[in-house]
N, C-alpha and C positions, 0 to 999 in steps of 0.2 A: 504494500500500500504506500503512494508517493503522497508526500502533503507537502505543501509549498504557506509559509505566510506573507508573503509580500510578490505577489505573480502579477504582473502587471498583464499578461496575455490571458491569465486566467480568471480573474479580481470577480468577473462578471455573468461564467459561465455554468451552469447548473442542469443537469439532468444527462441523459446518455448521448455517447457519440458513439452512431452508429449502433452496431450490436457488438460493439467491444468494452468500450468503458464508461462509466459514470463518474461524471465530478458532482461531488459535494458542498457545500459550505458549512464548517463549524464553528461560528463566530466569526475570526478573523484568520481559517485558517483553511484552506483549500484543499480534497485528499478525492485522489483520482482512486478508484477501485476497477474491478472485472467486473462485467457485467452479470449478474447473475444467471447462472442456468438452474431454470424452475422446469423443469422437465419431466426429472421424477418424483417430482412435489404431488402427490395428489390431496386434495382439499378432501377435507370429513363430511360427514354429512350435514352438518349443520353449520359449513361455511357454505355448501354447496346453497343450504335452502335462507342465510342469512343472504348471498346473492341473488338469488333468484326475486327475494322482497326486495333489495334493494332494486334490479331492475326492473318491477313493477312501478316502483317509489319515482323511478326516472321518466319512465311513460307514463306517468301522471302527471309529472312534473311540465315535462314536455309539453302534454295535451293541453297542460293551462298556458302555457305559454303561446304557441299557435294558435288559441281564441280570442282574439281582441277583448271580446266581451268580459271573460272571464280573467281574461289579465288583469281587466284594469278596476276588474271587484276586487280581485284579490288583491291588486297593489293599493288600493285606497285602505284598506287594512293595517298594513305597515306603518315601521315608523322610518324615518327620513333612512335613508339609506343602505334599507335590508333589502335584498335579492327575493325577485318575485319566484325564483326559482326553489332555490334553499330553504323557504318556508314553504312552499307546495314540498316539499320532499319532507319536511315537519310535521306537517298536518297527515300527510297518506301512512307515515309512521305511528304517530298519536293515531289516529282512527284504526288501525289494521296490527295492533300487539297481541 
């Protein structure tokens, strides 16, 4: 694992390159990894079915979003600058435990 604190090429860069490596940031301090191989990872059952609600949670998400109507019910509900989105994923959560 390379960490670097003071990378001037690196200061700003986050997530993977490519499907080889990932940079990080940990405060002030920059650490390139391998990319992980999730291969023979298999998920349990109840990551399988904690997915499965979360992508319902998104298609409902979504569906208020594409409504005009229903967007902008739902955004008059908020407060100044929460996500019409993240709250529909709050509410299909709270309704559906």
């Amino acid at each position: 694992m390379a960490q670097s604190t003071n990378s001037l090429l690196l200061r700003q860069v986050r997530g993977q390159i490519g499907k080889q490596f990932v940079v990080k940031q940990y405060g002030k301090k920059t650490v390139i990894t391998a990319y992980p191989d999730m291969s023979n990872v298999k998920p349990s059952k109840a990551q399988k079915a904690n997915r499965k609600q979360f992508a319902k949670a998104v298609a409902y998400a979504q569906a208020i979003l594409h409504d005009p109507v229903k967007k902008k019910a739902f955004a008059a509900k908020l407060k100044k600058g929460e996500s019409v989105y993240h709250a529909a994923i709050r509410e299909f959560h709270a309704k559906n435990k």
